[in-house]
TIRO-2110 file (N, C-alpha, C; in Angstrom, 1 decimal):
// TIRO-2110
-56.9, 47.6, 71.4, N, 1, A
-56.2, 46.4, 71.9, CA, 1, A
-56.7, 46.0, 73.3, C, 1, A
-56.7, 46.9, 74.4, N, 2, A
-57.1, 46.4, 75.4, CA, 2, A
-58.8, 46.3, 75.6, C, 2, A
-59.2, 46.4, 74.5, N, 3, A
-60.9, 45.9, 74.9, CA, 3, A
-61.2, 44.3, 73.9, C, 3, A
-60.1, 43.5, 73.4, N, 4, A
-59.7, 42.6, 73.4, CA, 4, A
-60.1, 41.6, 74.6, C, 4, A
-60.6, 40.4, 74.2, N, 5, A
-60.4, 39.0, 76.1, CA, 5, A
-58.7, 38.9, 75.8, C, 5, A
-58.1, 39.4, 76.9, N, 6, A
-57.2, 38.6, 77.4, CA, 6, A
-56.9, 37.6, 78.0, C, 6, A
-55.8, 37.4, 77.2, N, 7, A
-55.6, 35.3, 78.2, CA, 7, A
-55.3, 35.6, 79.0, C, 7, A
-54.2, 34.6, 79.7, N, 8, A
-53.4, 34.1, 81.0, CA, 8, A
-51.9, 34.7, 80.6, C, 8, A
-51.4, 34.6, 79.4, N, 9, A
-50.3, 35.0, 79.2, CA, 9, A
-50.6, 36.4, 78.7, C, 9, A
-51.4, 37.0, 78.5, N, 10, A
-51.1, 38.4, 78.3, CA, 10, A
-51.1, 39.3, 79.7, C, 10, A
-51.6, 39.0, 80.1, N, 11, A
-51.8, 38.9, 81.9, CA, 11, A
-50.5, 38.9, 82.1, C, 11, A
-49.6, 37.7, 81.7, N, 12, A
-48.1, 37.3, 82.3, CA, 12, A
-47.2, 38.5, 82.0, C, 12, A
-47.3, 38.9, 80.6, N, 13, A
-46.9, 39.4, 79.7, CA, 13, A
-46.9, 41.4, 80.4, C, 13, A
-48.1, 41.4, 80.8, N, 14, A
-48.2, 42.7, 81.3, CA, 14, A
-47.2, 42.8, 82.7, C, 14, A
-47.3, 41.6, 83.1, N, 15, A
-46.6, 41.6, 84.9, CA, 15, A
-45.4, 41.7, 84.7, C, 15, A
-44.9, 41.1, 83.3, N, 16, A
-43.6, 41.4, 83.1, CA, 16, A
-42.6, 42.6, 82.6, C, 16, A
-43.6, 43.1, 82.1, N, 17, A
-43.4, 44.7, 81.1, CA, 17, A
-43.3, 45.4, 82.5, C, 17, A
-44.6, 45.6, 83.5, N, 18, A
-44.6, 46.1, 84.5, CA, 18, A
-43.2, 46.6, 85.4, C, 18, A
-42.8, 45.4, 85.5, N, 19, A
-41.9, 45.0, 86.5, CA, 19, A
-40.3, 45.0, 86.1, C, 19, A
-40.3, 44.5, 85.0, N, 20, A
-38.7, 44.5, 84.5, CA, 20, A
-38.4, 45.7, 83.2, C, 20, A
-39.8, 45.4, 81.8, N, 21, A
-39.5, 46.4, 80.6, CA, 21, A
-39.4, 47.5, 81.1, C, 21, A
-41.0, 47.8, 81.1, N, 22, A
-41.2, 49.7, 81.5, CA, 22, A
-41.5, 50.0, 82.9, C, 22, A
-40.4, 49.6, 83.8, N, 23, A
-40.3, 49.6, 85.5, CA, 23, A
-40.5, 51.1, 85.6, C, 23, A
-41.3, 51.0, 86.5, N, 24, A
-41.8, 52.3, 87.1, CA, 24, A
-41.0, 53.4, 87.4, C, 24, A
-39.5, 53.5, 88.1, N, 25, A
-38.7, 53.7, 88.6, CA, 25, A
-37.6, 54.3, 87.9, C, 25, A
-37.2, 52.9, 87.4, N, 26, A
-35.8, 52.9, 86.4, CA, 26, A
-36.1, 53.4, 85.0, C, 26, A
-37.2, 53.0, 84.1, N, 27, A
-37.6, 53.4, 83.2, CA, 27, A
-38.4, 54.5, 82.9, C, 27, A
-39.2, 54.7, 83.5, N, 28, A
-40.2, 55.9, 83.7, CA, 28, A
-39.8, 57.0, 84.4, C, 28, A
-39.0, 56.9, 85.5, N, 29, A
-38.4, 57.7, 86.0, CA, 29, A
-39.1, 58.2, 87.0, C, 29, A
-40.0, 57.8, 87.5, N, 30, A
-41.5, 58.4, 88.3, CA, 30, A
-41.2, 57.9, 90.1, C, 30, A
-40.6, 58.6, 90.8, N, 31, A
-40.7, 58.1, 92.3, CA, 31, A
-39.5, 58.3, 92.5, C, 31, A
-38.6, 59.1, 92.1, N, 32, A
-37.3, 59.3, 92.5, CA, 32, A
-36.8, 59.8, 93.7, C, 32, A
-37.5, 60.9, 94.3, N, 33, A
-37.3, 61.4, 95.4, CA, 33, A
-37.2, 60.3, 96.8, C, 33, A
-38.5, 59.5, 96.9, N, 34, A
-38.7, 58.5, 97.8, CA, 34, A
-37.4, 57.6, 97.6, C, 34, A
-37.3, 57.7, 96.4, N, 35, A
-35.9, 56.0, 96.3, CA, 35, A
-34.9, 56.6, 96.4, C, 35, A
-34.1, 57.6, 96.2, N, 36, A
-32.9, 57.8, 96.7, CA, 36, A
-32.9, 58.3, 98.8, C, 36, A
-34.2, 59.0, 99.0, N, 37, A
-34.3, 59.0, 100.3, CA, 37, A
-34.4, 57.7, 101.2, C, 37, A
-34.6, 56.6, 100.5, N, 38, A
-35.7, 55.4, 101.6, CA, 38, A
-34.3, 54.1, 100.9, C, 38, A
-33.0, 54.5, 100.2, N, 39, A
-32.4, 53.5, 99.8, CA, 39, A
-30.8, 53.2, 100.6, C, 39, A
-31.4, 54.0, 102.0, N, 40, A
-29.7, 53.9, 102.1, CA, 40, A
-29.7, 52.6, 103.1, C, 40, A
-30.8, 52.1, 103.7, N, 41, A
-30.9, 50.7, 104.5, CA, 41, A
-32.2, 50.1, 103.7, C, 41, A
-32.2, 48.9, 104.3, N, 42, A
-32.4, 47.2, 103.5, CA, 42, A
-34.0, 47.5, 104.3, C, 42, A
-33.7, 47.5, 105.8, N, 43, A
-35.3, 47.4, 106.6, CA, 43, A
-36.0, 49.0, 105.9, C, 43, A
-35.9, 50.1, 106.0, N, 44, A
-36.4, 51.3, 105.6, CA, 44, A
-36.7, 51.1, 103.8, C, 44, A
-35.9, 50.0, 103.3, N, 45, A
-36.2, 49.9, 101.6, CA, 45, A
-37.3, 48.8, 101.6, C, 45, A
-37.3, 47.9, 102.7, N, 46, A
-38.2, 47.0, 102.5, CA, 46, A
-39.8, 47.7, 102.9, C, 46, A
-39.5, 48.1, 103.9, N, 47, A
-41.2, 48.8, 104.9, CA, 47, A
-41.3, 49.7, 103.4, C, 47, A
-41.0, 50.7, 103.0, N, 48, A
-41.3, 51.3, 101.9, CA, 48, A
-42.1, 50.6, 100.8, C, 48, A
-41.3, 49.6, 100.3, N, 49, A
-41.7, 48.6, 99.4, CA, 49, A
-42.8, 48.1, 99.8, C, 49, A
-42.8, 47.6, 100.6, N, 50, A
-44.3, 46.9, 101.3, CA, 50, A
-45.6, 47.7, 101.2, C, 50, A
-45.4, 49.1, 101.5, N, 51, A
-46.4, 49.9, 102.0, CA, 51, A
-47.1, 50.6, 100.5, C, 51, A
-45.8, 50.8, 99.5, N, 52, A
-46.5, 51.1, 98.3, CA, 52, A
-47.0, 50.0, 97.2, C, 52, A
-46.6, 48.6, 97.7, N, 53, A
-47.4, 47.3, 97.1, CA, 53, A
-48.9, 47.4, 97.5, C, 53, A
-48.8, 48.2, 98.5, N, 54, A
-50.6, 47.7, 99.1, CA, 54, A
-51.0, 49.2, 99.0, C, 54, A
-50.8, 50.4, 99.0, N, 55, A
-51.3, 51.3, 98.6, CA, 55, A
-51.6, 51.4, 97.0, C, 55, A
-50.8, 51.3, 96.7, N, 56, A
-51.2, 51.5, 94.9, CA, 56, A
-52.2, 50.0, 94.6, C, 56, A
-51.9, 49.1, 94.9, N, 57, A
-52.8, 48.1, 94.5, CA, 57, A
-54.4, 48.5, 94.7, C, 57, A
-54.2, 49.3, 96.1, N, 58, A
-55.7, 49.3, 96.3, CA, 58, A
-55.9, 50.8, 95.6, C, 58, A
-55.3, 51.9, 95.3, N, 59, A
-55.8, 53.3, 95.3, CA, 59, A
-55.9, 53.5, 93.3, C, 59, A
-55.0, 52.1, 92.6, N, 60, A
-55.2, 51.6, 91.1, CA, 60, A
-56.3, 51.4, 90.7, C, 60, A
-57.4, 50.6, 91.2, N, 61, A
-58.9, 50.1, 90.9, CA, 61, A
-59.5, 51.4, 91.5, C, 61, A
-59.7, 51.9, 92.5, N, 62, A
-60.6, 53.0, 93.3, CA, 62, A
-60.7, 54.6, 92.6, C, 62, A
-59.0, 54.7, 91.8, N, 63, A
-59.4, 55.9, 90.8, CA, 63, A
-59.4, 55.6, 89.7, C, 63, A
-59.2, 54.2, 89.2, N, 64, A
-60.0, 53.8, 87.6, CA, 64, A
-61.8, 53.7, 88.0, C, 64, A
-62.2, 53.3, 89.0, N, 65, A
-63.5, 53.7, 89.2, CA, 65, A
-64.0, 55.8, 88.8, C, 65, A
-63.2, 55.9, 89.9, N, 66, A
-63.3, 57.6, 90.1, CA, 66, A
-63.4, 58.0, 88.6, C, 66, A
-62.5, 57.6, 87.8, N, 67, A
-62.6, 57.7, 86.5, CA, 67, A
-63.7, 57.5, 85.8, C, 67, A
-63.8, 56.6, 85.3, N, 68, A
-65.1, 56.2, 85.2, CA, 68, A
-66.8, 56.0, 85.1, C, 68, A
-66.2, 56.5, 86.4, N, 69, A
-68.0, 56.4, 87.1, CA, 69, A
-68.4, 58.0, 87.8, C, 69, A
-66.8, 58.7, 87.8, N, 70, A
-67.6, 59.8, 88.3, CA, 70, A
-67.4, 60.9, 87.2, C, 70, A
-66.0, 61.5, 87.4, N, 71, A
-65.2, 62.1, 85.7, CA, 71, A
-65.6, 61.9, 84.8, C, 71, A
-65.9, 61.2, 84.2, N, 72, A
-66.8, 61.1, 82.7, CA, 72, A
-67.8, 60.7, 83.0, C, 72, A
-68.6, 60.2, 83.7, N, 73, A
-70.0, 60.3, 83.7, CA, 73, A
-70.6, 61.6, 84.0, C, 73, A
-70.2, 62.6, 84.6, N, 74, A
-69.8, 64.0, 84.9, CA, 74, A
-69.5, 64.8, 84.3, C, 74, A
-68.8, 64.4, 83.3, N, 75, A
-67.8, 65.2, 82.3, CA, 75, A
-67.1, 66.6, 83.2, C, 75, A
-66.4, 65.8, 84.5, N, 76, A
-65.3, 66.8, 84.8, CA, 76, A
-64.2, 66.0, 84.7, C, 76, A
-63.4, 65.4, 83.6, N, 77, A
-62.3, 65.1, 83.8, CA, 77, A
-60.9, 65.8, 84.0, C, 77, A
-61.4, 67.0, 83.6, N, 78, A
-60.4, 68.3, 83.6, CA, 78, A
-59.8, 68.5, 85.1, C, 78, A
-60.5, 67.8, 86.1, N, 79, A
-60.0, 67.8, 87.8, CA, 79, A
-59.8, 66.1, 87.8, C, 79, A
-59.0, 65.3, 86.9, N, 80, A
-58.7, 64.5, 87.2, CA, 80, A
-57.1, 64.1, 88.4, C, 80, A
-56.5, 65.2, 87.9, N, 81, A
-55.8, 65.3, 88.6, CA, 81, A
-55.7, 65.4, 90.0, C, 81, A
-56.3, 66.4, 90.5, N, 82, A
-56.8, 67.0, 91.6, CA, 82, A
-57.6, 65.9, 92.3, C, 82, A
-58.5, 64.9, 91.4, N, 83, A
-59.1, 63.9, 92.2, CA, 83, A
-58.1, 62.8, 92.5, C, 83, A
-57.6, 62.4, 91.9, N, 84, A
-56.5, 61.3, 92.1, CA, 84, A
-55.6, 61.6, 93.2, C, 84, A
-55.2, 62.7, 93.0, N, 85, A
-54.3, 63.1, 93.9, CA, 85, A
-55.1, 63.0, 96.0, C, 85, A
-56.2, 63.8, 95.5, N, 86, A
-56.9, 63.6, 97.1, CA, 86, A
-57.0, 62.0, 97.3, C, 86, A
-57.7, 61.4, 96.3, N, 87, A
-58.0, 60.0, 96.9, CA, 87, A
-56.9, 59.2, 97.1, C, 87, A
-55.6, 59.8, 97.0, N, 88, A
-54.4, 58.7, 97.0, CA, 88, A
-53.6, 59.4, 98.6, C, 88, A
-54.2, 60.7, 98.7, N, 89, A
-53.8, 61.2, 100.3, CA, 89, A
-55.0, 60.2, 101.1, C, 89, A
-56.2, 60.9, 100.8, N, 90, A
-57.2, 60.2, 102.1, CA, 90, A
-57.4, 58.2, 101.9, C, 90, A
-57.0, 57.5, 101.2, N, 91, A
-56.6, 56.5, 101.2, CA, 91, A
-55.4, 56.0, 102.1, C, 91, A
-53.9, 57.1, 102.1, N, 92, A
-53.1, 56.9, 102.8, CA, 92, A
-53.6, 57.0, 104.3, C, 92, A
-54.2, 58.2, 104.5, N, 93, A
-54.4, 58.6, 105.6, CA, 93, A
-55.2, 57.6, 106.5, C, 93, A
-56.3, 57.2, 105.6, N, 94, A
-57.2, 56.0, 106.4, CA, 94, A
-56.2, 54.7, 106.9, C, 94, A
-55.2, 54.5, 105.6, N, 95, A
-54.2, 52.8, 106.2, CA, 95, A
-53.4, 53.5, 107.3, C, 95, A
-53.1, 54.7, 107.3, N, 96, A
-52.5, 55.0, 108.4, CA, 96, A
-53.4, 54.7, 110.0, C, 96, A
-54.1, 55.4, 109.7, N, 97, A
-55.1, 55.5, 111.1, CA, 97, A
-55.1, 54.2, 111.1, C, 97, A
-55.6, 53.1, 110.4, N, 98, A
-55.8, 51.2, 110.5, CA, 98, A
-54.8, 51.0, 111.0, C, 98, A
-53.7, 51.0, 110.8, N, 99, A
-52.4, 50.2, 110.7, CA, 99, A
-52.5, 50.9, 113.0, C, 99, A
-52.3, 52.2, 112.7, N, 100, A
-51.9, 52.7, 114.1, CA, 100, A
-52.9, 52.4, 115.4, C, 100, A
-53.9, 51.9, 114.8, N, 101, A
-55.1, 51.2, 115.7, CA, 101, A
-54.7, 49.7, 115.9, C, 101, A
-54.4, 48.9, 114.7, N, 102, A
-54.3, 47.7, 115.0, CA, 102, A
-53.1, 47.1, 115.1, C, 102, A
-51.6, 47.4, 114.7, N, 103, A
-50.5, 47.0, 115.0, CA, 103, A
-49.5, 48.4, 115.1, C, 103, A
-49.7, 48.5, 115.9, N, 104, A
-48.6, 49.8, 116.6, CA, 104, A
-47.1, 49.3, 115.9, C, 104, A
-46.6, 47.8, 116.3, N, 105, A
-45.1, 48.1, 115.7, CA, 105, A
-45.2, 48.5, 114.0, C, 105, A
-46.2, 47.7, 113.6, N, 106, A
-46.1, 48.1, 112.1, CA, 106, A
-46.1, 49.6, 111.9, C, 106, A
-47.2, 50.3, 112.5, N, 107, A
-46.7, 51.8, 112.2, CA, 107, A
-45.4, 52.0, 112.6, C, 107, A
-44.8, 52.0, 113.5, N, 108, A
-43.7, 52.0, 114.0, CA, 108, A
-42.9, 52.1, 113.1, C, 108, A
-42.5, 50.8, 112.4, N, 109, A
-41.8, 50.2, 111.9, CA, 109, A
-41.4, 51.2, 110.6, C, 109, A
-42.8, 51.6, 109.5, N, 110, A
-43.1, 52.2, 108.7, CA, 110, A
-42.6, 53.4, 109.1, C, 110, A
-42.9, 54.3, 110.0, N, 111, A
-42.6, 55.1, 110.4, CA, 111, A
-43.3, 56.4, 109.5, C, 111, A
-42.1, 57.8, 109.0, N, 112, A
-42.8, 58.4, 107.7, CA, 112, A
-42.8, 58.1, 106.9, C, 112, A
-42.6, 56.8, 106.0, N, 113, A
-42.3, 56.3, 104.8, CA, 113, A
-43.8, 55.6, 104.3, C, 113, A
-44.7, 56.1, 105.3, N, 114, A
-46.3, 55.4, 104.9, CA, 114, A
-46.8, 56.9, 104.0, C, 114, A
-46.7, 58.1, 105.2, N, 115, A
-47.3, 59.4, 104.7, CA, 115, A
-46.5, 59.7, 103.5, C, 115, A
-45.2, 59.3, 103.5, N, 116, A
-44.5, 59.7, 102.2, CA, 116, A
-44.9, 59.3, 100.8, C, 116, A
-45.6, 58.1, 101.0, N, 117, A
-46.6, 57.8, 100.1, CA, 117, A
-47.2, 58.6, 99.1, C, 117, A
-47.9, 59.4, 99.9, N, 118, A
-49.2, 60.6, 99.7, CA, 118, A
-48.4, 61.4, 98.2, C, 118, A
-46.9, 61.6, 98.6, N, 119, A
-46.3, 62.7, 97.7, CA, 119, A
-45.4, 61.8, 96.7, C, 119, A
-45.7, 60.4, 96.7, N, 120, A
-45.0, 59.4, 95.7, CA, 120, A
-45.4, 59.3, 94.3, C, 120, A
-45.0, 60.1, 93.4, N, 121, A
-45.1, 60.6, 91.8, CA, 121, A
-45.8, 59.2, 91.2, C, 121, A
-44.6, 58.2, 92.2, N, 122, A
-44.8, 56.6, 91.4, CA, 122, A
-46.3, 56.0, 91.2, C, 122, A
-47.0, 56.9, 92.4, N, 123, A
-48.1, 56.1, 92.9, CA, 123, A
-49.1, 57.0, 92.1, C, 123, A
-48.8, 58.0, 91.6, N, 124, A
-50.0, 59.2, 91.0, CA, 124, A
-49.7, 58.6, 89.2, C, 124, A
-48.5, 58.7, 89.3, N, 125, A
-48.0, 58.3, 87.7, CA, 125, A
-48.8, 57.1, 87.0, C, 125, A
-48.8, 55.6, 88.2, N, 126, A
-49.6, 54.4, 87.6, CA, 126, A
-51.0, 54.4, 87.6, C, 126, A
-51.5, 55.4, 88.5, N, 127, A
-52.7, 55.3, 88.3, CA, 127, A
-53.3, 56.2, 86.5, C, 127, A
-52.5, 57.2, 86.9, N, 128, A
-52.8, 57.5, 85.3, CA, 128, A
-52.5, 57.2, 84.5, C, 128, A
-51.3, 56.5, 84.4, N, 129, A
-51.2, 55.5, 83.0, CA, 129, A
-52.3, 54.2, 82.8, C, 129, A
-52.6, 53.6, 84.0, N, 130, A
-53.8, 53.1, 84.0, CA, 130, A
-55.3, 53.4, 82.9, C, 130, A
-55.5, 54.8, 82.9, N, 131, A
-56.3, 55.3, 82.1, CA, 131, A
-55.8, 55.8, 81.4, C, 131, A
-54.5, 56.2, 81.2, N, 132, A
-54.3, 56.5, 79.6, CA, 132, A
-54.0, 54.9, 79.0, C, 132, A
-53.5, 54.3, 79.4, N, 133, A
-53.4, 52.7, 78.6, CA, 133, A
-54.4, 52.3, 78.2, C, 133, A
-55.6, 52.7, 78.8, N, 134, A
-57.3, 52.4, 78.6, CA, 134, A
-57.4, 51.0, 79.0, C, 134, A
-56.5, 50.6, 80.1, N, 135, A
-57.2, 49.4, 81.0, CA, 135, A
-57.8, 49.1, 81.1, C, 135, A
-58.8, 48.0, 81.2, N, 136, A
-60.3, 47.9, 82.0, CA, 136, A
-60.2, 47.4, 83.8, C, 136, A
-61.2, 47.2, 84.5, N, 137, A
-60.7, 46.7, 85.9, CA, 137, A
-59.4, 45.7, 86.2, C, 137, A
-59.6, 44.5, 85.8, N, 138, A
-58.7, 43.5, 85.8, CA, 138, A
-57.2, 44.1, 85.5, C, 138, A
-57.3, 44.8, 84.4, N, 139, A
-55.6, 44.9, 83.8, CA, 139, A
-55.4, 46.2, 84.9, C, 139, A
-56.4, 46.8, 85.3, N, 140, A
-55.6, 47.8, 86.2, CA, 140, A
-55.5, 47.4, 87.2, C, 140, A
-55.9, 46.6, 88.3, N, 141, A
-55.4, 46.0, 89.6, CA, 141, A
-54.2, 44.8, 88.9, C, 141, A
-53.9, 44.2, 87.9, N, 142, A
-52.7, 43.6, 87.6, CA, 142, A
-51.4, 44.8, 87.4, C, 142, A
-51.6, 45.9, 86.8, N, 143, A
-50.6, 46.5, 86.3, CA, 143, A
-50.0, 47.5, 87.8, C, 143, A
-51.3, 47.8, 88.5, N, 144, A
-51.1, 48.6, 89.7, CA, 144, A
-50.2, 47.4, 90.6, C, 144, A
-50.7, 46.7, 90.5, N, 145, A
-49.7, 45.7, 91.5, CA, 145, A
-48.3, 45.3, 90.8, C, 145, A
-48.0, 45.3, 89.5, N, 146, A
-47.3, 44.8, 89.0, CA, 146, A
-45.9, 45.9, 89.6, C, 146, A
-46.4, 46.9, 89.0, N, 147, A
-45.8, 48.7, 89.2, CA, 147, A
-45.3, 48.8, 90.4, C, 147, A
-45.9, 48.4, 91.2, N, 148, A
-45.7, 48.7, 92.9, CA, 148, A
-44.3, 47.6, 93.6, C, 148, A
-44.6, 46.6, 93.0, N, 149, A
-44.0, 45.1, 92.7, CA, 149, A
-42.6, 45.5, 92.0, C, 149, A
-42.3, 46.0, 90.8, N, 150, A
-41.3, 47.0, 89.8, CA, 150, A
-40.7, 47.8, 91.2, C, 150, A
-41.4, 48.8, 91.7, N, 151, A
-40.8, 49.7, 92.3, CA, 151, A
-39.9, 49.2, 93.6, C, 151, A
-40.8, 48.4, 93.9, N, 152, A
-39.6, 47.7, 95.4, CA, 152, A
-38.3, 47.0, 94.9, C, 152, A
-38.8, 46.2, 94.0, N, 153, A
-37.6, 45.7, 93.4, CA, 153, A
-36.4, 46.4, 93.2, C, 153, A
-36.7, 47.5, 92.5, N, 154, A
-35.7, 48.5, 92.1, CA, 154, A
-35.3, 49.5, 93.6, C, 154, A
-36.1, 49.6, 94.4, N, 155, A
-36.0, 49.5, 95.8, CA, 155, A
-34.6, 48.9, 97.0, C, 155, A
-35.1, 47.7, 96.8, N, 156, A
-34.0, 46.8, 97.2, CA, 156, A
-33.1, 46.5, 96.9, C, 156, A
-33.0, 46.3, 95.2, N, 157, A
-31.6, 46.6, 94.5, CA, 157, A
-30.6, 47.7, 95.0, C, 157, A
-30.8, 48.6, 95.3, N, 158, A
-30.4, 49.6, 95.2, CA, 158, A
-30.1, 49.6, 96.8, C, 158, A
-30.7, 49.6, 97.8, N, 159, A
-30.8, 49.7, 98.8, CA, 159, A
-29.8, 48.7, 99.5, C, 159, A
-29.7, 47.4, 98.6, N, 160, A
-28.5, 47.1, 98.9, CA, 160, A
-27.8, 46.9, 98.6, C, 160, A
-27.0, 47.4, 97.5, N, 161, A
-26.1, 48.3, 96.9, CA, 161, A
-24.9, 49.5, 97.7, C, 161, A
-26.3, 50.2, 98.0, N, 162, A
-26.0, 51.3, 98.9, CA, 162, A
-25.4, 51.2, 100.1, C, 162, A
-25.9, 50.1, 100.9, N, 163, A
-25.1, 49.7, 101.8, CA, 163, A
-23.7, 48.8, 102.0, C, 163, A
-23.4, 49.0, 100.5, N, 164, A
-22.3, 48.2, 100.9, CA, 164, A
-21.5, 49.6, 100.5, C, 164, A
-21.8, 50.8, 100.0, N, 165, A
-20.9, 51.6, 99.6, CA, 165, A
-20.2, 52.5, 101.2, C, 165, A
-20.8, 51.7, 102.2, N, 166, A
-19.9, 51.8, 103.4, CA, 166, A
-18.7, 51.4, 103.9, C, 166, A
-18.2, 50.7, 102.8, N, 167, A
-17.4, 49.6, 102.4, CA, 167, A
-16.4, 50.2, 101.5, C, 167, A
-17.2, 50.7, 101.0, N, 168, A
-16.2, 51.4, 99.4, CA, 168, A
-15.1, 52.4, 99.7, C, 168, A
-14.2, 52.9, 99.2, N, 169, A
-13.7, 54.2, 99.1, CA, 169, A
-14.3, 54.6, 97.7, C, 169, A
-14.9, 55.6, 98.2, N, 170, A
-15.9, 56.4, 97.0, CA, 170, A
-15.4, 57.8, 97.1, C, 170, A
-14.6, 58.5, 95.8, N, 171, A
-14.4, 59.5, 96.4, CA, 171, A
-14.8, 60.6, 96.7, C, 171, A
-14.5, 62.1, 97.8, N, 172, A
-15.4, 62.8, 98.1, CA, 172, A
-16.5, 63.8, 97.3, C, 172, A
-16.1, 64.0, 96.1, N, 173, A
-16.8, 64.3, 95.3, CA, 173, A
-18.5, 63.4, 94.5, C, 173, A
-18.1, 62.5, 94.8, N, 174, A
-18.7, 61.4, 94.7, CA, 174, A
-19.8, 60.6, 95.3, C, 174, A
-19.6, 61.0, 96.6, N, 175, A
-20.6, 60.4, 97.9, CA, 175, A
-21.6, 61.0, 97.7, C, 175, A
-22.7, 60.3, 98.9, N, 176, A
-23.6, 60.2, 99.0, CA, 176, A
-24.9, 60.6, 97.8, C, 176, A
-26.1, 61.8, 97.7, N, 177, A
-26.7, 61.8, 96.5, CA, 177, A
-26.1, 61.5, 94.8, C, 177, A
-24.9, 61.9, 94.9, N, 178, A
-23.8, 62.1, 93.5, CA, 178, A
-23.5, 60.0, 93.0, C, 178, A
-23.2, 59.5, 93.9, N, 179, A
-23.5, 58.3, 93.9, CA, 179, A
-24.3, 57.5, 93.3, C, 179, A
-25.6, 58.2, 94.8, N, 180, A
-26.7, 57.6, 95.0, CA, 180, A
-27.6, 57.5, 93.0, C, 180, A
-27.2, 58.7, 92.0, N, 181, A
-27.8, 58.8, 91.0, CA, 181, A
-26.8, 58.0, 90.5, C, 181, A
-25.4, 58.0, 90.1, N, 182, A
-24.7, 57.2, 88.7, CA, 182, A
-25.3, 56.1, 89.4, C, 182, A
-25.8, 55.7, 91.0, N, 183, A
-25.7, 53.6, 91.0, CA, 183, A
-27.2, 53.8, 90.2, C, 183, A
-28.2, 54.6, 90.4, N, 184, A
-29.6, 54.4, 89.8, CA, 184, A
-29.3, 54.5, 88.1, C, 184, A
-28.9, 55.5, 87.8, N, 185, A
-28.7, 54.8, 86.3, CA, 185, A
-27.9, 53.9, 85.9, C, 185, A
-26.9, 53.2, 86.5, N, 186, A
-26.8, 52.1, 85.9, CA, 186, A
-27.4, 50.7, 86.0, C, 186, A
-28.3, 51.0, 87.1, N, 187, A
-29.4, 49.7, 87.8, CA, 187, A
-30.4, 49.8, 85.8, C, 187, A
-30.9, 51.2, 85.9, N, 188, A
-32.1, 51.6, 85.0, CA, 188, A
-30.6, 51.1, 83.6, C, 188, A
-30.1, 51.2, 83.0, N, 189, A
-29.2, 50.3, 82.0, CA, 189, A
-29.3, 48.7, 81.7, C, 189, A
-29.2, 48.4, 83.4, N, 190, A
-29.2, 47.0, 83.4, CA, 190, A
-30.9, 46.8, 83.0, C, 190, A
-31.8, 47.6, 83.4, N, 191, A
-33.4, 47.1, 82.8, CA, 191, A
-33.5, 47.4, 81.7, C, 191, A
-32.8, 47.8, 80.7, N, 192, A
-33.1, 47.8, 79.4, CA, 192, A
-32.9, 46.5, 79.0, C, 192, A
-32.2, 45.9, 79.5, N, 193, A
-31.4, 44.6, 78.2, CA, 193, A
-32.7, 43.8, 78.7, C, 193, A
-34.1, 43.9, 79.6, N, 194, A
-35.3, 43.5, 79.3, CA, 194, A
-36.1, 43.6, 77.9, C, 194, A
-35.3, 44.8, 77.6, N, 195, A
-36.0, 45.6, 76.3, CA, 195, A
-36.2, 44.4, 75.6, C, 195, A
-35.6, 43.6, 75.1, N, 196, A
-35.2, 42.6, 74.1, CA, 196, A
-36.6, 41.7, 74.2, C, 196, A
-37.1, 41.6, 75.3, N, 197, A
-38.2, 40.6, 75.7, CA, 197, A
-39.7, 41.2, 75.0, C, 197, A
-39.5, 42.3, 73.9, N, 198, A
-40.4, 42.9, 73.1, CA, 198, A
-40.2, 42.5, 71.9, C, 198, A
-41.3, 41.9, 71.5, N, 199, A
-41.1, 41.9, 70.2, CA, 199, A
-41.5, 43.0, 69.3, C, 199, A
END
């Protein structure tokens, strides 16, 4: 299927699955730790969001290369893991160093929610579904961005959500992480009734 020419709407079609069907987050279940830690304010859910839109975007093409061109041309794919995983730390590491050379508030701002990256399931998870879907370049810089795109969303939902449960009488049994999970599965509920947009 995917060594097919794709059109413009399958393209659309993938951004949509990405983002609302099979959301990174809610449906896959992949990045939990970061999203219940990074969702209890709006600014800390957005810098998050932001930081893994442009990390996975760029570290999605760079280990379907690695794949590719090195792992199987090599025939060590058996350390694919191990490779992905480095190139998605020293990738962080480098936007770190950039970012803290050329806009100090932006690091700032980010704070640890850049390095927290490094140990984001979400960001190791797309890249290998990437090659197990058997993407080619194109569909994997659409799907990496789509994913990342998916994840903020469900980010922000949630994040502000959370902040209004300052508001709530929620009872004590109930607060904070105990919460934090029944509001994420019913967010991941509401993304199923996407399901329907499959034929």
């Amino acid at each position: 299927m995917h060594n097919e020419v794709w059109t413009f709407s399958d393209y659309i079609m993938l951004v949509i699955s990405a983002i609302f069907i099979n959301n990174i987050l809610l449906i896959r279940f992949l990045g939990n730790c970061p999203f219940l830690g990074t969702s209890k304010r709006m600014d800390t859910a957005v810098s998050m969001s932001l930081a893994v839109v442009f990390v996975l975007t760029c570290t999605g093409p760079i280990t379907w290369f690695i794949q590719h061109y090195l792992l199987e041309k090599y025939d060590i794919v058996y350390i694919q893991t191990l490779a992905f995983i480095l190139t998605i730390a020293v990738f962080v590491q480098l936007v770190e160093m950039v970012i803290k050379k050329i806009s100090p508030p932006l690091y700032r701002a980010l704070g640890i929610y850049l390095p927290l990256i490094t140990t984001n399931c979400a960001v190791f998870g797309t890249c290998i579904l990437n090659i197990r879907e058997k993407f080619n370049l194109m569909q994997t810089i659409v799907f990496s961005f789509s994913s990342a795109v998916g994840f903020g969303l469900a980010l922000v939902i949630m994040a502000g959500l959370r902040e209004r449960f300052n508001f709530a009488r929620i009872p004590k049994n109930f607060q904070d992480t105990s919460i934090g999970l029944i509001t994420a599965g019913l967010i991941g509920l509401s993304f199923y009734a996407f399901q329907g947009l499959v034929k």
